[in-house]
C-alpha positions in Angstrom: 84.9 -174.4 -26.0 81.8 -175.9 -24.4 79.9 -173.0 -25.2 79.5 -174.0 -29.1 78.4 -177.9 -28.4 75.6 -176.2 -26.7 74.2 -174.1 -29.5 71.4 -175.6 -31.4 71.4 -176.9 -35.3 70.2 -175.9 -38.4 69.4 -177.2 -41.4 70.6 -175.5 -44.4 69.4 -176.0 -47.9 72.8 -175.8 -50.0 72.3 -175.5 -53.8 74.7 -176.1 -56.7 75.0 -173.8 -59.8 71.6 -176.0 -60.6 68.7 -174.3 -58.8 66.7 -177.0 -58.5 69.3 -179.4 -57.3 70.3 -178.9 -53.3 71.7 -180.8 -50.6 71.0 -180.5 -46.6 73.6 -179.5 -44.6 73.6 -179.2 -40.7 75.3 -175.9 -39.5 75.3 -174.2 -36.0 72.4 -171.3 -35.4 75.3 -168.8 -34.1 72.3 -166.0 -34.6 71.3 -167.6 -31.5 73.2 -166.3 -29.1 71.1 -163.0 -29.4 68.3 -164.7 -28.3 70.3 -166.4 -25.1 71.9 -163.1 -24.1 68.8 -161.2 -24.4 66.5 -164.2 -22.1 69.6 -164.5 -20.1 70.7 -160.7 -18.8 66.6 -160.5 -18.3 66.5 -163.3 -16.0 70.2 -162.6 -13.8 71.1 -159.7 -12.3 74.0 -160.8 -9.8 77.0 -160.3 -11.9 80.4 -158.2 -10.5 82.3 -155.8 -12.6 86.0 -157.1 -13.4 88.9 -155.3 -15.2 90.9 -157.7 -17.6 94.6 -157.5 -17.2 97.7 -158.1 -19.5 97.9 -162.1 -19.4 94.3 -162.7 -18.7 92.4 -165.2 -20.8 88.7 -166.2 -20.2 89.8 -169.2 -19.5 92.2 -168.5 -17.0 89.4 -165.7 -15.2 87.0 -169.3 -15.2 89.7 -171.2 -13.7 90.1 -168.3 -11.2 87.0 -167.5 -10.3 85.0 -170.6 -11.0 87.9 -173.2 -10.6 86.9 -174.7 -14.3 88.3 -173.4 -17.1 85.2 -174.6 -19.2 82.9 -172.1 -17.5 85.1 -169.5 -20.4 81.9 -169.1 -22.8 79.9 -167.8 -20.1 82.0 -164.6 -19.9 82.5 -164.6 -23.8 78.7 -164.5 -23.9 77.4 -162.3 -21.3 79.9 -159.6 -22.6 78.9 -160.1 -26.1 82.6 -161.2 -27.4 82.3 -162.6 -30.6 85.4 -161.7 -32.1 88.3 -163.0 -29.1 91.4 -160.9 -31.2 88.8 -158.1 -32.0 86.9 -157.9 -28.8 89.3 -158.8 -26.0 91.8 -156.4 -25.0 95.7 -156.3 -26.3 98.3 -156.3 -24.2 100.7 -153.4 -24.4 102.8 -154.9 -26.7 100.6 -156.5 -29.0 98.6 -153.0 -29.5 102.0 -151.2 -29.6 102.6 -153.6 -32.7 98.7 -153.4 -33.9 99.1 -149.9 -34.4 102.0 -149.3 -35.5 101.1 -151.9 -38.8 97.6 -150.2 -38.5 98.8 -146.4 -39.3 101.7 -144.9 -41.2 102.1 -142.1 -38.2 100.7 -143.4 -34.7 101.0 -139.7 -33.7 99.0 -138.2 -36.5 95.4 -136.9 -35.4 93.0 -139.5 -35.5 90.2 -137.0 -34.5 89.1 -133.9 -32.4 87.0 -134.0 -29.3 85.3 -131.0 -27.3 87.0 -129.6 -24.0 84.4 -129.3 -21.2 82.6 -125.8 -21.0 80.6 -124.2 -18.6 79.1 -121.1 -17.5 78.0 -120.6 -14.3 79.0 -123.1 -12.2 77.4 -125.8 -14.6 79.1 -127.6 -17.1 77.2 -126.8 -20.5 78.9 -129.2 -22.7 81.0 -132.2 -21.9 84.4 -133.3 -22.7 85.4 -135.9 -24.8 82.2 -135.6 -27.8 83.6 -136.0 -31.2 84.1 -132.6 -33.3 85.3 -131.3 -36.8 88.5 -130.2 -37.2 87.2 -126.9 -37.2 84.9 -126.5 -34.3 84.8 -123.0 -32.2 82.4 -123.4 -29.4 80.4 -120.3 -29.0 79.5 -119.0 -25.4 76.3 -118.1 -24.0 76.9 -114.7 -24.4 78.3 -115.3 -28.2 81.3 -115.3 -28.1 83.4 -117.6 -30.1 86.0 -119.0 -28.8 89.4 -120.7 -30.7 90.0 -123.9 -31.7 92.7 -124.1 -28.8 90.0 -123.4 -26.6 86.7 -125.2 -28.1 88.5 -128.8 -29.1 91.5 -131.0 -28.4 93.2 -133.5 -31.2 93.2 -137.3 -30.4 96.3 -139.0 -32.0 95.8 -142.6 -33.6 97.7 -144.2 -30.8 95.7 -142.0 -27.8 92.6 -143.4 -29.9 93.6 -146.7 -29.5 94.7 -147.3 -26.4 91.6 -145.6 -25.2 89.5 -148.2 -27.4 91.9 -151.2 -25.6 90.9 -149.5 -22.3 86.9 -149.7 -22.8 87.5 -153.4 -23.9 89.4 -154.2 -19.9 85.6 -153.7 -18.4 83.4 -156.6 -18.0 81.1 -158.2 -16.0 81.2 -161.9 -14.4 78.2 -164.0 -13.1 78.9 -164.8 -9.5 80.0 -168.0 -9.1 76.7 -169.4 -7.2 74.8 -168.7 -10.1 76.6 -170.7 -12.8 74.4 -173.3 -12.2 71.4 -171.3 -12.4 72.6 -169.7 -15.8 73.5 -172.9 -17.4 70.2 -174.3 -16.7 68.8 -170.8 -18.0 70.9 -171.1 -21.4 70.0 -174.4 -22.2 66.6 -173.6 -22.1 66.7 -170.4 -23.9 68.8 -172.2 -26.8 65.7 -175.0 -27.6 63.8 -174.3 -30.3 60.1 -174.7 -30.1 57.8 -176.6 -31.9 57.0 -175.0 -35.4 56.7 -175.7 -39.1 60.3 -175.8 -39.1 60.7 -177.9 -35.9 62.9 -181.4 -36.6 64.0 -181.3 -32.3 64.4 -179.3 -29.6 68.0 -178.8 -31.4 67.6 -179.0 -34.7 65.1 -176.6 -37.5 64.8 -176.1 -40.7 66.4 -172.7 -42.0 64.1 -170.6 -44.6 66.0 -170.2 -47.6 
């Protein structure tokens, strides 16, 4: 992926069970990325949403929308994906199987979440915020309602497959501005000159 020969080095002071006897080592700055995302997002604001599919791969959404599949780090990035099998959706068969190694019951309760009240015509409290077990919302004019009425149970496979869900909603960088944002992220990934400065991509890391 092209997007890793682009970060910048480090060098890292490796030391043996002797304190006083280390060796250099040259390692990637990954903590970088914050930095690029941040400078990045700050600097382009042309992006359009896109909801990930079953099948889809960020390399295959580059080659589709860019017509290279290389481009692939710039969606990993701008959405924050560090983890590809953690981050990036499942498809309905690999979550079916996540969850059912995950949990002994998929249909036990994973959770409880409020059911939308309101009084008057305006909606008081929202669905969907996470509550104890035994939550009973109380009315305006105090009365306390039941559980069946105050809060809803969540299953562990309802949980999930709304989790997968949120994960299907990203956002791409049009594809005029590819140029743009490469020019941006190589210039957001050079160090600056400093005590620690060897090269605009190589410092010294404080140990």
């Amino acid at each position: 992926m092209a997007y890793f020969n682009k970060i910048p080095n480090l060098l890292y002071l490796k030391y043996t069970k002797n304190p006083f006897d280390g060796q250099w080592i040259q390692i990637k700055n990954i903590f970088s990325r914050i930095k690029v995302v941040d400078g990045v997002k700050g600097n382009i604001t042309t992006f359009d949403d896109y909801i990930i599919e079953d099948g889809d791969r960020p390399d295959t959404i580059s080659m589709d929308l860019y017509q290279d599949p290389n481009y692939d780090w710039t969606i990993l990035l701008l959405n924050n994906i560090v983890n590809f099998y953690k981050d990036w959706p499942k498809s309905k068969m690999s979550l079916d199987n996540y969850v059912n190694f995950t949990y002994e019951d998929p249909e036990a309760v994973h959770h409880y979440e409020s059911l939308e009240q309101s009084h008057n015509g305006q909606i008081i409290l929202r669905g969907g915020v996470t509550v104890p077990e035994e939550y009973q919302f109380i009315t305006p004019e105090g009365v306390t309602l039941p559980k069946l009425q105050s809060r809803i149970s969540v299953s562990n496979y309802t949980y999930e497959i709304d989790q997968n869900e949120k994960k299907r909603e990203i956002i791409l960088l049009k594809p005029d501005l590819i140029p743009q944002f490469n020019q941006l992220f190589i210039e957001q990934m050079r160090y600056s000159p400093s005590t620690e400065f060897k090269n605009e991509s190589l410092r010294i890391s404080k140990n």
